[in-house]
DSSP file (Angstrom, degrees, kcal/mol; ACC not computed):
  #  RESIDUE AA STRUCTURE BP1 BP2  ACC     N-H-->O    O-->H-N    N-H-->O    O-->H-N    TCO  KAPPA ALPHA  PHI   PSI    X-CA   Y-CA   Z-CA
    1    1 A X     >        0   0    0      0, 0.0     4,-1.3     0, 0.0     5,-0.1   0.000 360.0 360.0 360.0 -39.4   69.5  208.9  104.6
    2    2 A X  H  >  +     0   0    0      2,-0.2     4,-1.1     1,-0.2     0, 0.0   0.620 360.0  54.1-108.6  27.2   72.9  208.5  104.4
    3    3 A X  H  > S+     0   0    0      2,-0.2     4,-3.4     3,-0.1     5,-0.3   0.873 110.0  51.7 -62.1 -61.8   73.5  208.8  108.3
    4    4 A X  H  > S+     0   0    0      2,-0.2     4,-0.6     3,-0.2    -2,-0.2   0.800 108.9  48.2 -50.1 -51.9   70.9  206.1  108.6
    5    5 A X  H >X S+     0   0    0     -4,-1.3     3,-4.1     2,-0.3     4,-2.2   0.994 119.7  42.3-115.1 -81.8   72.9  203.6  105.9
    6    6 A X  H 3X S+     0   0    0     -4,-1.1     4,-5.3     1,-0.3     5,-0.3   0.679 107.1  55.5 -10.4 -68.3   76.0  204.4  107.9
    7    7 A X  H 3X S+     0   0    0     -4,-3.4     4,-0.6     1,-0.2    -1,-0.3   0.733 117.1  41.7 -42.8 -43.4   74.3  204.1  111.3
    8    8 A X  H <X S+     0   0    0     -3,-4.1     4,-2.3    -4,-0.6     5,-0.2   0.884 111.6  51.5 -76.9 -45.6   73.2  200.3  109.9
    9    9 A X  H  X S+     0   0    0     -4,-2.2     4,-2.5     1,-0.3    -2,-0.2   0.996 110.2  53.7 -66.1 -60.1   76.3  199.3  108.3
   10   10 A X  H  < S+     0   0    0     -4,-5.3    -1,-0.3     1,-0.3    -2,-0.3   0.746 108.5  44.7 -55.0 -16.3   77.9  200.2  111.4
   11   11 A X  H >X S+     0   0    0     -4,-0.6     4,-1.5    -5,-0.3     3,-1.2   0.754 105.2  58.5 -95.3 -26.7   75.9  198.2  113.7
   12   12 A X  H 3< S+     0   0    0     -4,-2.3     4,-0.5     1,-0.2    -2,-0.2   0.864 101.5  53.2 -82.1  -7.1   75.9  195.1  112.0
   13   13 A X  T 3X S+     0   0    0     -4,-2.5     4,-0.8    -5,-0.2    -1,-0.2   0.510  97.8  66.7-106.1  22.7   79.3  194.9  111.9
   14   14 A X  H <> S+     0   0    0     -3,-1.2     4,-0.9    -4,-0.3    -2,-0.2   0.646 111.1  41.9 -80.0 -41.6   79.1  195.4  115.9
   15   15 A X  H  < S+     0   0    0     -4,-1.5     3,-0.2     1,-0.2    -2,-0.1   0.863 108.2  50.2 -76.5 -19.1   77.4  191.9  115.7
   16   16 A X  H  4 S+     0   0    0     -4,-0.5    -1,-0.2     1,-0.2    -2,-0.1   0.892 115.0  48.2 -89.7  -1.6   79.5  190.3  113.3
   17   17 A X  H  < S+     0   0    0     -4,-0.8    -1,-0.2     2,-0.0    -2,-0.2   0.383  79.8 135.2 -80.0 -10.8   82.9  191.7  116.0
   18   18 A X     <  -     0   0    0     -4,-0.9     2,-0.1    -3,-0.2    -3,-0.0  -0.252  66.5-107.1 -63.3 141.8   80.8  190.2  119.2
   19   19 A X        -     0   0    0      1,-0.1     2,-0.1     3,-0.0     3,-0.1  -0.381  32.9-137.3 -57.1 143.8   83.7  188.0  121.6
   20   20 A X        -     0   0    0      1,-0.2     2,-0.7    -3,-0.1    -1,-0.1  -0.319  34.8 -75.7 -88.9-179.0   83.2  184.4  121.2
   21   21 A X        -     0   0    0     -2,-0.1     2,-0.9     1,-0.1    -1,-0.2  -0.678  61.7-125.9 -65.1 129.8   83.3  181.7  124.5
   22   22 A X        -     0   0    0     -2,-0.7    -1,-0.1     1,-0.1   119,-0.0  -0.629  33.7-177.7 -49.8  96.4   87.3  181.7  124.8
   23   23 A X        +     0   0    0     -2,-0.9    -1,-0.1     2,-0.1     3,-0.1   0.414  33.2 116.4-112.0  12.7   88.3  178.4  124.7
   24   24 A X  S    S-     0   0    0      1,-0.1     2,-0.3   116,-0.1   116,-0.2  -0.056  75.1 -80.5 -47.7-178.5   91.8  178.3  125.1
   25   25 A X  E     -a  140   0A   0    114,-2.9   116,-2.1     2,-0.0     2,-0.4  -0.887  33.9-129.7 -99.3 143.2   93.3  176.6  128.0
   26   26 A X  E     -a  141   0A   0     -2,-0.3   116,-0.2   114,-0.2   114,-0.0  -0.549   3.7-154.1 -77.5 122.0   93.5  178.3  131.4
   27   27 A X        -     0   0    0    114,-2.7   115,-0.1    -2,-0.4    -1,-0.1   0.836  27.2-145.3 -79.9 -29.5   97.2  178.0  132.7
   28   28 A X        +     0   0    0    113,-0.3     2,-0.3     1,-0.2   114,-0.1   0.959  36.7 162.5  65.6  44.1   95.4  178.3  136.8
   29   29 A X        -     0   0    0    113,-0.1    -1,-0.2     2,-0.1    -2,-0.1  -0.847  38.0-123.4-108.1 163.5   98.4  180.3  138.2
   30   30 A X    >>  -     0   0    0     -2,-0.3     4,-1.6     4,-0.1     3,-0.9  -0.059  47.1 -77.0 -86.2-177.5   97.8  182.3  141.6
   31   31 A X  H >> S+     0   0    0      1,-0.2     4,-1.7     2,-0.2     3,-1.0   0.899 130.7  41.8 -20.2 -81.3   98.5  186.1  141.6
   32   32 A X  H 3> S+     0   0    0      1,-0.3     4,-1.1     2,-0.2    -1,-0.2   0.427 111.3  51.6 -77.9  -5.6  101.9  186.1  141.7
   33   33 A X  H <> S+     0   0    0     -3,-0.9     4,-2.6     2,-0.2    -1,-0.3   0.689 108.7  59.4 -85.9 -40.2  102.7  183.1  139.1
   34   34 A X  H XX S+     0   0    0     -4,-1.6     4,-2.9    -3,-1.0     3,-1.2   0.988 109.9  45.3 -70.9 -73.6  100.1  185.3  136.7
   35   35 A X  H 3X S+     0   0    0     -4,-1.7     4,-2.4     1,-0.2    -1,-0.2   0.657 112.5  45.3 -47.8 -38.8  102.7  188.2  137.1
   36   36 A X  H 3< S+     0   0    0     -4,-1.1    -1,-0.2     2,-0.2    -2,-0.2   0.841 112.5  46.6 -28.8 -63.3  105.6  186.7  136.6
   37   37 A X  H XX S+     0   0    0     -4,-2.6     4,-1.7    -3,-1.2     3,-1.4   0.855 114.4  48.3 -79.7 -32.1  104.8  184.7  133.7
   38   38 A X  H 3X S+     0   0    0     -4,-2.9     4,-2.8    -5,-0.2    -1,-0.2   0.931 108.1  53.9 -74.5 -28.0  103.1  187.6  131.8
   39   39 A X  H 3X S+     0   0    0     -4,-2.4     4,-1.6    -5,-0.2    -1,-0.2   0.656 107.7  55.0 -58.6 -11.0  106.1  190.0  132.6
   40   40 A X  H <> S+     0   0    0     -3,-1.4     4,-1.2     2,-0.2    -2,-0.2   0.909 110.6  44.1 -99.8 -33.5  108.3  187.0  130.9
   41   41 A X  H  X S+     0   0    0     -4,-1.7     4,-2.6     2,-0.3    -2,-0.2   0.849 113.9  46.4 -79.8 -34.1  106.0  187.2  127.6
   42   42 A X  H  X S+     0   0    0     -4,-2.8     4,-1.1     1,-0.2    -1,-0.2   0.995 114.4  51.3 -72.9 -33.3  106.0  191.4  127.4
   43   43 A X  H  X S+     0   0    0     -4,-1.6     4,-1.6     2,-0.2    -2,-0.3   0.747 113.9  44.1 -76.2 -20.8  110.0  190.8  128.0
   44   44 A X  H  X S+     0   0    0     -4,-1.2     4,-1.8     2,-0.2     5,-0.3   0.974 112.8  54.7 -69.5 -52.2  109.8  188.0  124.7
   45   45 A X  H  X S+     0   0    0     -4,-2.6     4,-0.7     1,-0.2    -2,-0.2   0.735 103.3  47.4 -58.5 -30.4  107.9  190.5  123.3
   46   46 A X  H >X S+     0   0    0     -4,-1.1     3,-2.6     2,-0.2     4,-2.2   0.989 109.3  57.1 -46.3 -63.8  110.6  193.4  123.7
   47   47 A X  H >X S+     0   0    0     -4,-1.6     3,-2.7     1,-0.3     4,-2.1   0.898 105.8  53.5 -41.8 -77.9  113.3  190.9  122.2
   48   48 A X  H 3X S+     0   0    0     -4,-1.8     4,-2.4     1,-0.3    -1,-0.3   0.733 112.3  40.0 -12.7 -47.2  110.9  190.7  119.2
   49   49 A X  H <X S+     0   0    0     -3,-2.6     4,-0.8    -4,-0.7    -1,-0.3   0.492 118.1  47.2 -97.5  -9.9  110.8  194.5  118.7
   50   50 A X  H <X S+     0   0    0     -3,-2.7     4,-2.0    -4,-2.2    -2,-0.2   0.805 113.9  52.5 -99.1 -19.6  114.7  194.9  119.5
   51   51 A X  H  < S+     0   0    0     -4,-2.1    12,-0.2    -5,-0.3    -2,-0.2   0.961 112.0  43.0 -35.6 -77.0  115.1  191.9  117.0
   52   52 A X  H >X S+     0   0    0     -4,-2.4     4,-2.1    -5,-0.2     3,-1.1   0.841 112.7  52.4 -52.0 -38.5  113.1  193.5  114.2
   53   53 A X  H >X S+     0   0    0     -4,-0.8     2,-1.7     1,-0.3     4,-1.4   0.975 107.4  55.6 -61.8 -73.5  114.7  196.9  114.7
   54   54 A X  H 3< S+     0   0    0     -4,-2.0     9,-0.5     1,-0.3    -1,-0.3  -0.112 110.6  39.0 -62.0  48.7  118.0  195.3  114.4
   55   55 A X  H X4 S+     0   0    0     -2,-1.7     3,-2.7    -3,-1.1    -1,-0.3   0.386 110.7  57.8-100.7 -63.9  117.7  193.8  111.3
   56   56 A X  H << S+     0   0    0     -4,-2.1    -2,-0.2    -3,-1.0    -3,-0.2   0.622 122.3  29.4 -79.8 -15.0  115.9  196.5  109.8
   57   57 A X  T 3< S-     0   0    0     -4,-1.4    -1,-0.3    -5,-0.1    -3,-0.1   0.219 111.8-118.7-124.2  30.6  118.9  198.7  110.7
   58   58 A X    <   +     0   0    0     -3,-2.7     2,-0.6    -5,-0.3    -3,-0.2   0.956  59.3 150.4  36.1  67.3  121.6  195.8  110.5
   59   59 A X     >  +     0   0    0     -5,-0.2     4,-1.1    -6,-0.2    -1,-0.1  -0.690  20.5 179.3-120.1  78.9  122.7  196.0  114.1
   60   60 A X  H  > S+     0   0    0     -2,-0.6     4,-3.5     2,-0.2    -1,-0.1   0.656  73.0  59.9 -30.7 -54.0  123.7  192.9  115.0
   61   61 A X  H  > S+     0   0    0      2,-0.2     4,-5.1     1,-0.2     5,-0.5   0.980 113.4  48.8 -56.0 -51.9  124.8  193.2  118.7
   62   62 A X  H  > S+     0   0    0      2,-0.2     4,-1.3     3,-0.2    -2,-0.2   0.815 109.6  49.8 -18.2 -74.7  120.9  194.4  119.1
   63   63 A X  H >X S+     0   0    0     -4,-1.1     3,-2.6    -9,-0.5     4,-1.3   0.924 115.7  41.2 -52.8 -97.2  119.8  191.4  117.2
   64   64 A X  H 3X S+     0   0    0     -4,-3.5     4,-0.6     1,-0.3    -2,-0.2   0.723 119.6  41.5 -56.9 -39.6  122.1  188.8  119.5
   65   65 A X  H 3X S+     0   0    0     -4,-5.1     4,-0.9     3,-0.1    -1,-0.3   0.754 117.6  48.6 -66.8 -10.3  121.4  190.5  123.4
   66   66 A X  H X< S+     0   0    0     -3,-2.6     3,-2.6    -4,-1.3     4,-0.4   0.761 118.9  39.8 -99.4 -87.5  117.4  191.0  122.4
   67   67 A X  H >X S+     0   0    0     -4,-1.3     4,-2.0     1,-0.3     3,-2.0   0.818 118.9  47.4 -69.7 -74.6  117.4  186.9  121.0
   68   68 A X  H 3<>S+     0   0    0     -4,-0.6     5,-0.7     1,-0.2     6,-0.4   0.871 104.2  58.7 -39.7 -40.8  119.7  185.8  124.2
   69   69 A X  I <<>S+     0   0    0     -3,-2.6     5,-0.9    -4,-0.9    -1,-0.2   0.952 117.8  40.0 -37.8 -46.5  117.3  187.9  127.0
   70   70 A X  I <45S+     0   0    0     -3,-2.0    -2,-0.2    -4,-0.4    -1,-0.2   0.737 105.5  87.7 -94.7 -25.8  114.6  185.4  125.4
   71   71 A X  I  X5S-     0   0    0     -4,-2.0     4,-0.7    30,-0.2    28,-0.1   0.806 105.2 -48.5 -31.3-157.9  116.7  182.3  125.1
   72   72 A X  I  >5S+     0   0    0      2,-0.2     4,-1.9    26,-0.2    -1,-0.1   0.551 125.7  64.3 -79.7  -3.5  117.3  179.7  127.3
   73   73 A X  I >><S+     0   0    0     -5,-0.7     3,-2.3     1,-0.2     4,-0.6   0.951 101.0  58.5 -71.3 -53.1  118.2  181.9  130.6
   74   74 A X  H 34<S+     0   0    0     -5,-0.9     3,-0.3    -6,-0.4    -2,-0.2   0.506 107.8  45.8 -52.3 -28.4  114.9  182.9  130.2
   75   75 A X  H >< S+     0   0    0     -4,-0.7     3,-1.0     2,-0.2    -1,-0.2   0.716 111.3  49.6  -0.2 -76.3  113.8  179.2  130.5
   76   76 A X  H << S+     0   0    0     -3,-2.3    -2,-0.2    -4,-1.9    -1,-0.2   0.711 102.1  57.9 -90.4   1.2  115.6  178.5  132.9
   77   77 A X  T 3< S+     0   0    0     -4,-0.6    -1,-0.2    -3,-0.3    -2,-0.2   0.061  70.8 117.5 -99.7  23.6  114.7  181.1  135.0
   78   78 A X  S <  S-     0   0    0     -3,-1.0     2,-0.1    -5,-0.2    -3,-0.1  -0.555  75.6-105.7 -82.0 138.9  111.2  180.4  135.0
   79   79 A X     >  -     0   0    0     -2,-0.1     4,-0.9     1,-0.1    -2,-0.1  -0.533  28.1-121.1 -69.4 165.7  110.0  179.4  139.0
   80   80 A X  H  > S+     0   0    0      2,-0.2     4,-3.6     1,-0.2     5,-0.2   0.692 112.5  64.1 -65.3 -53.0  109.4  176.0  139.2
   81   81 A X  H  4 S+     0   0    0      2,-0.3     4,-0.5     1,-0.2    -1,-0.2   0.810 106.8  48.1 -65.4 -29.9  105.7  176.4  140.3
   82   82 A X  H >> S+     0   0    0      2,-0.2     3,-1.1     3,-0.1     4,-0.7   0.970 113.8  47.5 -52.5 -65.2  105.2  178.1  136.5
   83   83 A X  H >< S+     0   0    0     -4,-0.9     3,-0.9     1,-0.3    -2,-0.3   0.838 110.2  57.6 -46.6 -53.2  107.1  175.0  135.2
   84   84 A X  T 3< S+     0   0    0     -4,-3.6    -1,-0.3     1,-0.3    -2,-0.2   0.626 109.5  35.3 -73.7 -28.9  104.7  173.2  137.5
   85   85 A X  T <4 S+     0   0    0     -3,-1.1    -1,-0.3    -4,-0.5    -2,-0.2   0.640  92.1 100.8 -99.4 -18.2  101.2  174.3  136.0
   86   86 A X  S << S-     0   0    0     -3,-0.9     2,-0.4    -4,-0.7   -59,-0.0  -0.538  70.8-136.4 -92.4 144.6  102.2  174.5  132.0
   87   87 A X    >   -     0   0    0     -2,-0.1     3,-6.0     1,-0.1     5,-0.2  -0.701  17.6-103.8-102.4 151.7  101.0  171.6  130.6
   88   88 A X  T 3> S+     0   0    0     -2,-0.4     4,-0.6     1,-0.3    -1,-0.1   0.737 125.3  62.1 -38.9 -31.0  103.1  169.4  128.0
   89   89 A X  T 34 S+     0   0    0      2,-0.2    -1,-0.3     3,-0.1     4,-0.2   0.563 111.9  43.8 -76.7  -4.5  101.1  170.7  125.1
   90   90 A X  T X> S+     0   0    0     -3,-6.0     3,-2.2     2,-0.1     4,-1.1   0.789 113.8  53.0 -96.4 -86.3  102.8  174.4  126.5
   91   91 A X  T 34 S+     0   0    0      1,-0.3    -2,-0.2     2,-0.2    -3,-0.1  -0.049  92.4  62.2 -64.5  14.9  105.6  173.0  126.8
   92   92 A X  T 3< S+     0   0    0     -2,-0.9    -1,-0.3    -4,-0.6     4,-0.2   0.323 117.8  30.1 -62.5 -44.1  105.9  171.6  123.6
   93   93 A X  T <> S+     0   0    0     -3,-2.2     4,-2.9    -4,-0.2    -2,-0.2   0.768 116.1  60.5 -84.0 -50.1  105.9  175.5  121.8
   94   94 A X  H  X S+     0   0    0     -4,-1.1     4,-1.9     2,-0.2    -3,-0.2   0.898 104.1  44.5 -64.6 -41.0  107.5  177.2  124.7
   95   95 A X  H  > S+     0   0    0     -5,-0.2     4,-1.4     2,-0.2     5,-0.2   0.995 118.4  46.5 -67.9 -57.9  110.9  175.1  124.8
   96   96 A X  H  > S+     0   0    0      1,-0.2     4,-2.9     2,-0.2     3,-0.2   0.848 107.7  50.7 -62.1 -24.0  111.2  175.4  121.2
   97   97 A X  H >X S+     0   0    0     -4,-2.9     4,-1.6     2,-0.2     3,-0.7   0.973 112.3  54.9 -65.5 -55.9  110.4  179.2  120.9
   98   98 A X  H 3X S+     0   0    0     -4,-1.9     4,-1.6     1,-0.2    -1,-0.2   0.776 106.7  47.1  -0.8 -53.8  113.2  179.3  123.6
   99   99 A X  H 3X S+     0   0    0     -4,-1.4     4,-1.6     1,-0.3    -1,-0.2   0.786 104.1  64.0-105.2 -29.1  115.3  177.5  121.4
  100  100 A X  H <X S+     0   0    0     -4,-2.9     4,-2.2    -3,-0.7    -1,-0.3   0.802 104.3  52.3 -44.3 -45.2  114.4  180.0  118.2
  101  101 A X  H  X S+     0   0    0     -4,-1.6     4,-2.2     2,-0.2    -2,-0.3   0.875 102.9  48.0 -51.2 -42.4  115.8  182.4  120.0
  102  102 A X  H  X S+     0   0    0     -4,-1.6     4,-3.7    -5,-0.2     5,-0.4   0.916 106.2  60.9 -38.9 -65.4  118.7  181.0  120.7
  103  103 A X  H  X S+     0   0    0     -4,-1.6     4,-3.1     1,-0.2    -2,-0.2   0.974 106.1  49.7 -44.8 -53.5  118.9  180.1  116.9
  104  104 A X  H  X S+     0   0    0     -4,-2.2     4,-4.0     1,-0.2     5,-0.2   0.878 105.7  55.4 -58.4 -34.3  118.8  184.0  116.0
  105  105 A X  H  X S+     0   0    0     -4,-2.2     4,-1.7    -5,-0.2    -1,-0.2   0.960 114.7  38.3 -77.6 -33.2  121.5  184.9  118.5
  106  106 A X  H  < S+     0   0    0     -4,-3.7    -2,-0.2    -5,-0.2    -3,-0.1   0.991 120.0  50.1 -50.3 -60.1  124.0  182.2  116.8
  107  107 A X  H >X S+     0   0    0     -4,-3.1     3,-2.8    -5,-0.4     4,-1.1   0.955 114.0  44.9 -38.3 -65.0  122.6  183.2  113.4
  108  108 A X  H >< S+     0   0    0     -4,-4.0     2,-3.0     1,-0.3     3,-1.9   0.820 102.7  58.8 -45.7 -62.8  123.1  186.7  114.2
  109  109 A X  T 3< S+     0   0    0     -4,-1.7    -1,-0.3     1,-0.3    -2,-0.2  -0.047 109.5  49.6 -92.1   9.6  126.3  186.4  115.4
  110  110 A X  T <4 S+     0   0    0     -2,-3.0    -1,-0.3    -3,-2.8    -2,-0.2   0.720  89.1  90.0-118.9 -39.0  127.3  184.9  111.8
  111  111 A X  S << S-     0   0    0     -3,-1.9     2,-0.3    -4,-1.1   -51,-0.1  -0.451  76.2-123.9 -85.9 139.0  125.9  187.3  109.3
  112  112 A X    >   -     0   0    0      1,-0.2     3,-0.6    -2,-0.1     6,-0.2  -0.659  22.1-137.9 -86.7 132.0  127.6  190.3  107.8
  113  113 A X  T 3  S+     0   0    0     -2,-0.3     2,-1.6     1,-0.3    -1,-0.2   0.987 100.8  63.7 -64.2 -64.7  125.0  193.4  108.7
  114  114 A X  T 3  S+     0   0    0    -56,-0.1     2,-0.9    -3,-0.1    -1,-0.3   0.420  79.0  83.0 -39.6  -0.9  125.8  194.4  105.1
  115  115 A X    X>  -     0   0    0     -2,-1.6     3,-0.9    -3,-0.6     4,-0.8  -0.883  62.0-165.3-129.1  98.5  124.6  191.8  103.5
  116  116 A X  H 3> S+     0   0    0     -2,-0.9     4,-2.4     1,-0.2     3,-0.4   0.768  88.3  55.6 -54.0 -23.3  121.0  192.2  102.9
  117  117 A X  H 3> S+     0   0    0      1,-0.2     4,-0.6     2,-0.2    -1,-0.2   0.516 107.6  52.0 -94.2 -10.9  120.1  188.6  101.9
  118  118 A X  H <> S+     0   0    0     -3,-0.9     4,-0.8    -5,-0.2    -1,-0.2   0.481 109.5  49.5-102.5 -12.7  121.8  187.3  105.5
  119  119 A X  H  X S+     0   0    0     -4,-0.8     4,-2.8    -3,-0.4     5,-0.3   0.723 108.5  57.5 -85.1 -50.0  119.5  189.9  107.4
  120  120 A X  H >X S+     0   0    0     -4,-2.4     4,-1.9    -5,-0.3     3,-0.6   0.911 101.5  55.8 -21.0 -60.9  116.6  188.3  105.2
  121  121 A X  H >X S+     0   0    0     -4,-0.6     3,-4.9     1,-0.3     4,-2.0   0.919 105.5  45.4 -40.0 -74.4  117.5  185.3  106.6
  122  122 A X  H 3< S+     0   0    0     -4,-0.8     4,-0.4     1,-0.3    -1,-0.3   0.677 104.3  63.8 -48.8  -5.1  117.0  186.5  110.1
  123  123 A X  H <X S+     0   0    0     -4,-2.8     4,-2.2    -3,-0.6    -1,-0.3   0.912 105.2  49.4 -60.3 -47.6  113.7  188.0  108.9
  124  124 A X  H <X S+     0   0    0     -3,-4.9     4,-0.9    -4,-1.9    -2,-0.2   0.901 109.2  48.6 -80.5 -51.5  112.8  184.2  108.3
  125  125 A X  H  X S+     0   0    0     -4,-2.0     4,-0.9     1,-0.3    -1,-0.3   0.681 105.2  59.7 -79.0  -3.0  113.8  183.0  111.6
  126  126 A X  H >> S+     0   0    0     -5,-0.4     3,-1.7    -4,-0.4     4,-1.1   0.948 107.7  49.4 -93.8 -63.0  111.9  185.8  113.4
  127  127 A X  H 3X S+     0   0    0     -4,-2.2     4,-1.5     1,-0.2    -2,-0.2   0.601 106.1  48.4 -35.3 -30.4  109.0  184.6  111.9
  128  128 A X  H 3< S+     0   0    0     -4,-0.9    -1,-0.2     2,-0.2    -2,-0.2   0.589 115.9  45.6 -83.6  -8.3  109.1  181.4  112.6
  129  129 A X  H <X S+     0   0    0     -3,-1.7     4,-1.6    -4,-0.9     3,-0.3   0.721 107.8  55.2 -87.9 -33.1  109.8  182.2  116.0
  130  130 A X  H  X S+     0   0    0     -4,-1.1     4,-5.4     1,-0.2    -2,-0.2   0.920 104.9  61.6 -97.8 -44.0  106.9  185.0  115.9
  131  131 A X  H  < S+     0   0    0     -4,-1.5     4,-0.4     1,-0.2    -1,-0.2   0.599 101.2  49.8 -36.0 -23.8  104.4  181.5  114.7
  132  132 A X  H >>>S+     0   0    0     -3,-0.3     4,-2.1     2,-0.2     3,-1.2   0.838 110.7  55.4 -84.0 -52.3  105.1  179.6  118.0
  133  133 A X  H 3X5S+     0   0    0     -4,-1.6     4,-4.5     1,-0.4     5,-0.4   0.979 110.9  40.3 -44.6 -58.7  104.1  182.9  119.8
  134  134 A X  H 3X5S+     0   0    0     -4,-5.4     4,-1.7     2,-0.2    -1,-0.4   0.818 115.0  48.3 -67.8  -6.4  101.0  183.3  118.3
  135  135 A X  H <45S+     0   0    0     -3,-1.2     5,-0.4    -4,-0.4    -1,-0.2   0.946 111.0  54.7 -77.5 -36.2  100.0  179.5  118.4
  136  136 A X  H >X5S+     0   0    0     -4,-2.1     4,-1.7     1,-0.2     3,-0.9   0.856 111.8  47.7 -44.9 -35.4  101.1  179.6  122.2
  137  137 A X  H 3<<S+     0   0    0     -4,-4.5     2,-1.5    -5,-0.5     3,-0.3   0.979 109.8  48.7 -77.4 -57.4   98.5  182.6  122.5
  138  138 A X  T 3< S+     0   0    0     -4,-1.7    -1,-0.3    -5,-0.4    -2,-0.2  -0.024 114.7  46.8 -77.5  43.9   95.7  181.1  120.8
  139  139 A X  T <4 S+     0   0    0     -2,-1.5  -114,-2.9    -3,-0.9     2,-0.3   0.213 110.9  52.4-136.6 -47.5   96.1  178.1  122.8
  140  140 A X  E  <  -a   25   0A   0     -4,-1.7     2,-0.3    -5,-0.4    -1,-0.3  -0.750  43.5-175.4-111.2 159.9   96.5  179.8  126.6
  141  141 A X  E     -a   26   0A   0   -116,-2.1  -114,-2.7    -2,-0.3  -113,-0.3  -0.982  15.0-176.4-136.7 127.0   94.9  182.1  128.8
  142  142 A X              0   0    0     -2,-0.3  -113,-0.1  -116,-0.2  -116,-0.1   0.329 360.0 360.0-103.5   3.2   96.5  183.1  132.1
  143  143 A X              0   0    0   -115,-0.0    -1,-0.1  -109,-0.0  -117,-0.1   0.426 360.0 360.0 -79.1 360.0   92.9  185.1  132.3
């Protein structure tokens, strides 16, 4: 009996987990645009995890090369034909997430590692930074 109850519970929450239509917008880049631009989002995503770490172990330099990787060279080192497909409503999150990073390496670059209440801080900005990601994800699909 209480296989069977199990057995139930678990399938109805197979129905209530079913994918919905995806309804982001489709960025349309060829092969090699696709790779590109998703290698530049796992490399934001390193800076993120080299961020948290340094904070969480007050390591500043950490903190200011992972935020500067993500910055504006990264930006600007987007091809043109990438540049060319994101539409203003992308490029509306993306410059400023750019520009949060940026913000963290100054920030960092200010704060006494000792000073818990000045890592806080970066805590904050990593969050607001980490809020553009995710609306930029639930907005696009390169898929």
């Amino acid at each position: 009996m209480k296989r069977t109850i199990l057995f139930l519970v678990l399938m109805s929450m197979l129905g209530i987990t079913k994918a919905s239509t995806d309804n982001r917008y489709h960025l349309g880049f060829n092969d090699a645009e696709k790779a590109e631009f998703l290698s530049e989002m796992r490399q934001m995503l390193t800076s993120i995890q080299q961020i948290t770490l340094g904070i969480g172990t007050g390591n500043k330099a950490m903190i200011i090369k992972a935020a500067r990787y993500s910055g504006n060279r990264m930006a600007r080192a987007t091809p043109q034909s990438v540049k060319d497909k994101t539409p203003v409503s992308f490029e509306q999150i993306g410059g400023p997430t750019h520009m949060l990073f940026e913000a963290l390496a100054i920030n960092a670059a200010e704060v006494d590692e000792n000073d818990a209440d000045e890592l806080k801080d970066l805590a904050e900005l990593t969050g607001e930074l980490m809020r553009n990601c995710l609306a930029c994800h639930a907005a696009f699909t390169v898929n």
